[in-house]
DONUVO-931399 format. One record per residue (C-alpha): residue number from 0; x, y, z. Coordinates in nm, 4 decimals. Last residue first. Example, Ala and Ser with C-alpha at 12.3 -4.5 7.8 and 13.67 -1.06 7.14 Angstrom:
BEGIN
<site nr="1" x="1.3670" y="-0.1060" z="0.7140"/>
<site nr="0" x="1.2300" y="-0.4500" z="0.7800"/>
//
This chain:
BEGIN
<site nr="146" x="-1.2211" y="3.0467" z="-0.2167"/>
<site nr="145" x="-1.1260" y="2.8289" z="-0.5197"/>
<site nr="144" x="-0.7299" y="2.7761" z="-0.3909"/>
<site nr="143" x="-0.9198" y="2.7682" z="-0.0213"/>
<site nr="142" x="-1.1042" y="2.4814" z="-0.1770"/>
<site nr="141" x="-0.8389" y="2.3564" z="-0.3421"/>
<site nr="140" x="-0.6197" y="2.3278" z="-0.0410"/>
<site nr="139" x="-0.9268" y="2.2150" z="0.1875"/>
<site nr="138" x="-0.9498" y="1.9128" z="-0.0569"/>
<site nr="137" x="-0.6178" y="1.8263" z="-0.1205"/>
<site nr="136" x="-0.5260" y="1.7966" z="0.2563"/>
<site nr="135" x="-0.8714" y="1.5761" z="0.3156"/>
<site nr="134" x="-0.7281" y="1.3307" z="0.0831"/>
<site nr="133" x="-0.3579" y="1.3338" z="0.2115"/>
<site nr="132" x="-0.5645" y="1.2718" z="0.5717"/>
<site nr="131" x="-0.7527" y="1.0051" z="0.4333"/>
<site nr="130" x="-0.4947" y="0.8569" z="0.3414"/>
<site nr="129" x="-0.2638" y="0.8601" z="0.6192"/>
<site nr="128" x="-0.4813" y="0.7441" z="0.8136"/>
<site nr="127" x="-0.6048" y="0.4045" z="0.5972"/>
<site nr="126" x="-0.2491" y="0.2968" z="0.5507"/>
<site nr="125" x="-0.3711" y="-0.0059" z="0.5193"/>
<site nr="124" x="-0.7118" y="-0.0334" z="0.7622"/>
<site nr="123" x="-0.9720" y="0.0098" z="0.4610"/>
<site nr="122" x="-1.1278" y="-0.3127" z="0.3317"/>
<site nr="121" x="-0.9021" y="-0.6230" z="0.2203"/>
<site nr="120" x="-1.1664" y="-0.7815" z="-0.0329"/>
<site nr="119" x="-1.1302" y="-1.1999" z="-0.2139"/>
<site nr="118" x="-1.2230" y="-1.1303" z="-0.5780"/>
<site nr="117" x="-1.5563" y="-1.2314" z="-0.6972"/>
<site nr="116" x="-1.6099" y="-1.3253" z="-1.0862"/>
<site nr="115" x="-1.9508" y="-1.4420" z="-1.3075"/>
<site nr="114" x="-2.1484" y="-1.1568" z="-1.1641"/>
<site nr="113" x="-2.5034" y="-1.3101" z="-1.0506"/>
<site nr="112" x="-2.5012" y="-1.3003" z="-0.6972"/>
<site nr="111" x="-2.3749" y="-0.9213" z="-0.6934"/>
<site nr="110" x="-2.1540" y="-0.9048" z="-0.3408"/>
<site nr="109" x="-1.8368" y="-0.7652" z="-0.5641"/>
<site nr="108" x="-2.0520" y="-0.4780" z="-0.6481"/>
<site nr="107" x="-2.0421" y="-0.3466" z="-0.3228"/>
<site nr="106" x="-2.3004" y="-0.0399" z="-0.2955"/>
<site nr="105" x="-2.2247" y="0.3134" z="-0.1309"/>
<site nr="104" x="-1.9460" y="0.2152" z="0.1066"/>
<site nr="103" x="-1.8772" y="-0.1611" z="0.0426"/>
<site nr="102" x="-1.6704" y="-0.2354" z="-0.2583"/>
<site nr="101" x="-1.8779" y="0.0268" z="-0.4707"/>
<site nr="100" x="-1.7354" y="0.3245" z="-0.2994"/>
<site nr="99" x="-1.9013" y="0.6427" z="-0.4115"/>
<site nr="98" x="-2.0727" y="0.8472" z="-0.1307"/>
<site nr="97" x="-1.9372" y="0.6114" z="0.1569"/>
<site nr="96" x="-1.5602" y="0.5822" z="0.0223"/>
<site nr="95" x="-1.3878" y="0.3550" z="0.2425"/>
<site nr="94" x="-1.0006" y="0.4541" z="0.2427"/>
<site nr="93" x="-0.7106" y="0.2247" z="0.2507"/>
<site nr="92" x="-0.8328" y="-0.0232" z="-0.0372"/>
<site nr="91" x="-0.6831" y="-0.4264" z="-0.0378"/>
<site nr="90" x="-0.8442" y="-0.6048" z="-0.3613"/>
<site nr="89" x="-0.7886" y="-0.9977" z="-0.4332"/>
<site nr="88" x="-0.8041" y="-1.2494" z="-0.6865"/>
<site nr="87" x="-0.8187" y="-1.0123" z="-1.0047"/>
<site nr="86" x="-1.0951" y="-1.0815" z="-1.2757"/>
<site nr="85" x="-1.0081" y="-0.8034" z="-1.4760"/>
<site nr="84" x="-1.3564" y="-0.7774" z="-1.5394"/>
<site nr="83" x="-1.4089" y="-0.7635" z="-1.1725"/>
<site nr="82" x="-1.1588" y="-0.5187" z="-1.1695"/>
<site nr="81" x="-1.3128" y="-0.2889" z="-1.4241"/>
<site nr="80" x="-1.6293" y="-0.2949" z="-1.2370"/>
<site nr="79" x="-1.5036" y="-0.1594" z="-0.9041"/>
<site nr="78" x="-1.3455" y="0.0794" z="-1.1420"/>
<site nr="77" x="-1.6413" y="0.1718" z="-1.3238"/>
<site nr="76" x="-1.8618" y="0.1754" z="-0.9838"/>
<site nr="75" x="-1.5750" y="0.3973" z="-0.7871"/>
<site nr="74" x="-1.2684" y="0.1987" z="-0.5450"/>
<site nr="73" x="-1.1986" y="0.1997" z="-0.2134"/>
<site nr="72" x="-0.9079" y="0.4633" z="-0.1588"/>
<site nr="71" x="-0.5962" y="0.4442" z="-0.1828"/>
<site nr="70" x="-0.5627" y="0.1459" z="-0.4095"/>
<site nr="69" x="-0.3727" y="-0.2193" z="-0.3904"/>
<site nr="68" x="-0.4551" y="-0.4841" z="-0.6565"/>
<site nr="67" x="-0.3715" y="-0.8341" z="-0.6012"/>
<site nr="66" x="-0.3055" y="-1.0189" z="-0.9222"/>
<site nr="65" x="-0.3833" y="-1.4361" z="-0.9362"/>
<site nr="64" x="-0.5936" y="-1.4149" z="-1.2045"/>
<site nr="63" x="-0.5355" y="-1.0764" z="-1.3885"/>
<site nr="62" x="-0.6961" y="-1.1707" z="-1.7210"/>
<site nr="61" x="-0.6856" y="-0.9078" z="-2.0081"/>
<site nr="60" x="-0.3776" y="-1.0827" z="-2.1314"/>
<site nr="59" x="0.0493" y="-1.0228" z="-2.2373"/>
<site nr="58" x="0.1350" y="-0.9553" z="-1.8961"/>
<site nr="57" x="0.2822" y="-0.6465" z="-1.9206"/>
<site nr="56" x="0.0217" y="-0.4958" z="-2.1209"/>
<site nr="55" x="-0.2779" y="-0.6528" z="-1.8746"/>
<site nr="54" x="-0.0174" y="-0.5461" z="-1.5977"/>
<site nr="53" x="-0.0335" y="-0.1937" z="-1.7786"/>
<site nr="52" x="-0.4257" y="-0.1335" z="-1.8761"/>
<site nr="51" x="-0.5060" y="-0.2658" z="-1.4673"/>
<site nr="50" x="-0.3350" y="-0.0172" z="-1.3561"/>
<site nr="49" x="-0.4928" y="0.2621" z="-1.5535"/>
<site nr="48" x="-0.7878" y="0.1554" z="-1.4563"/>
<site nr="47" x="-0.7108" y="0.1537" z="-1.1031"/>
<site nr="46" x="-0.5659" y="0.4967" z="-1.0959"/>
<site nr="45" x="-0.9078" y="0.6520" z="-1.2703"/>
<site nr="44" x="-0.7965" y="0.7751" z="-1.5902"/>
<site nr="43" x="-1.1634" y="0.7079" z="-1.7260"/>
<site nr="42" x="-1.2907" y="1.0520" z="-1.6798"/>
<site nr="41" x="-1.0498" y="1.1654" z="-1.9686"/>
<site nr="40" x="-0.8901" y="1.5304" z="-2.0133"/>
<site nr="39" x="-0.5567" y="1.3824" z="-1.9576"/>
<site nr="38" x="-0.4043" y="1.6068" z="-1.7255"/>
<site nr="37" x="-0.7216" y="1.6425" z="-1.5478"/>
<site nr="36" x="-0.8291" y="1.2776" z="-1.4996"/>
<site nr="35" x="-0.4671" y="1.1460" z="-1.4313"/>
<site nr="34" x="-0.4916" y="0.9491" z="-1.1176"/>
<site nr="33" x="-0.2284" y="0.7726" z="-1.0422"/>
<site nr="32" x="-0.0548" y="0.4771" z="-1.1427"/>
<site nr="31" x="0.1223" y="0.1255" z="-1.0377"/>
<site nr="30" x="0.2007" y="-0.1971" z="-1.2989"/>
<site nr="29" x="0.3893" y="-0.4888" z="-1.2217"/>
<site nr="28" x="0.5045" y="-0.5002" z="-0.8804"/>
<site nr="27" x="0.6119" y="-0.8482" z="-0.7834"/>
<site nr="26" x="0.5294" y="-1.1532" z="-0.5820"/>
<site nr="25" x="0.3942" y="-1.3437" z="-0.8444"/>
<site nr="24" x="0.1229" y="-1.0233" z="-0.9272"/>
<site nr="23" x="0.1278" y="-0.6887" z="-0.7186"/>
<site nr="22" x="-0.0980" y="-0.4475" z="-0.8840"/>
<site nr="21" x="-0.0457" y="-0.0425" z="-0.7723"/>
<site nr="20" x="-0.2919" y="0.2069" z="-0.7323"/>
<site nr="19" x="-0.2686" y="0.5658" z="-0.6505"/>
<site nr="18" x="-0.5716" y="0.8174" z="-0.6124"/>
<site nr="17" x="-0.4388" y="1.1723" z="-0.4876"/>
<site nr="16" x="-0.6880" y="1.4047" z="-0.6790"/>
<site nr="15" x="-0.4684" y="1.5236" z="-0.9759"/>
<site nr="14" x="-0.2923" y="1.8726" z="-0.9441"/>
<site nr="13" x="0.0218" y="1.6972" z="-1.0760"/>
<site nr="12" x="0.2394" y="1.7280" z="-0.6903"/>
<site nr="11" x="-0.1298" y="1.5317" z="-0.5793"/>
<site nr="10" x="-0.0549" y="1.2691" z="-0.8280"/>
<site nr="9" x="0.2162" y="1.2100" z="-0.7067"/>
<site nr="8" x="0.1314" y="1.1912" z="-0.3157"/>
<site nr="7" x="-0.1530" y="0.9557" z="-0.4800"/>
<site nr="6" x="0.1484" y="0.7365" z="-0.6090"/>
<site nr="5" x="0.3638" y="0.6917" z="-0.2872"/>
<site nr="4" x="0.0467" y="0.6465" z="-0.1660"/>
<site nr="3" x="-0.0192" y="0.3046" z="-0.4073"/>
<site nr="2" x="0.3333" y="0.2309" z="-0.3207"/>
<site nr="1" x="0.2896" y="0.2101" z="0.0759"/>
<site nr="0" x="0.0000" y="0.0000" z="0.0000"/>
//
């Protein structure tokens, strides 16, 4: 997890809303990202899915059996989506997401009887302090940026 944050602090420094995500697969690292949503002009540059778009590059297929995916904060419906069609075995968040989490806070579509795929689910506890508070940070600086 100490990776993922290692990305959100990065995206932060980019004026992105600090999301990191990094996939851990055979015992090693192979793919982490940030959010990129403003840079890129794309509401799809959510950390996990660009994640999951390099280890399915780097490992040569859309199927991430046997990847555990590790995220900042619990993950939105298209991304909670994406990695059930990534069909990872395992997803650790830091930070439930009440309003928007669909692993738990708003909705968990992992629970869904009738999805084909369930991944085993590490909720919050990671890292889960530090962040929120790197969230909070980025909030209440662009709000007094805004004010």
């Amino acid at each position: 997890m100490s990776l993922a944050y290692n990305q959100a602090i990065d995206a932060w420094r980019q004026d992105e809303v600090p999301i990191g995500a990094v996939i851990e697969h055979g015992g090693e690292v192979i793919a982490s990202a940030h959010n990129t949503v403003e840079s890129a002009k794309d509401p799809t540059a959510h950390a996990e899915v660009l994640a999951i778009t390099q280890a399915a590059a780097r490992l040569g297929d859309w199927r991430l059996e046997g990847a555990t995916v590790y995220v900042t904060k619990e993950p939105c419906p298209m991304c909670s989506g994406a990695l059930l069609m990534a069909r990872v075995k395992r997803v650790c968040y830091a930070v439930p997401d009440p309003k928007m989490g669909c692993l738990g806070g708003a909705t968990n579509l992992n629970d869904l009887p009738r999805v084909n795929h369930h991944f085993e689910l590490t909720p919050g506890g990671v890292l889960e302090d530090e962040c929120r508070e790197l969230l909070q940070a980025f909030f209440k600086a662009k709000r007094v940026q805004e004010g």
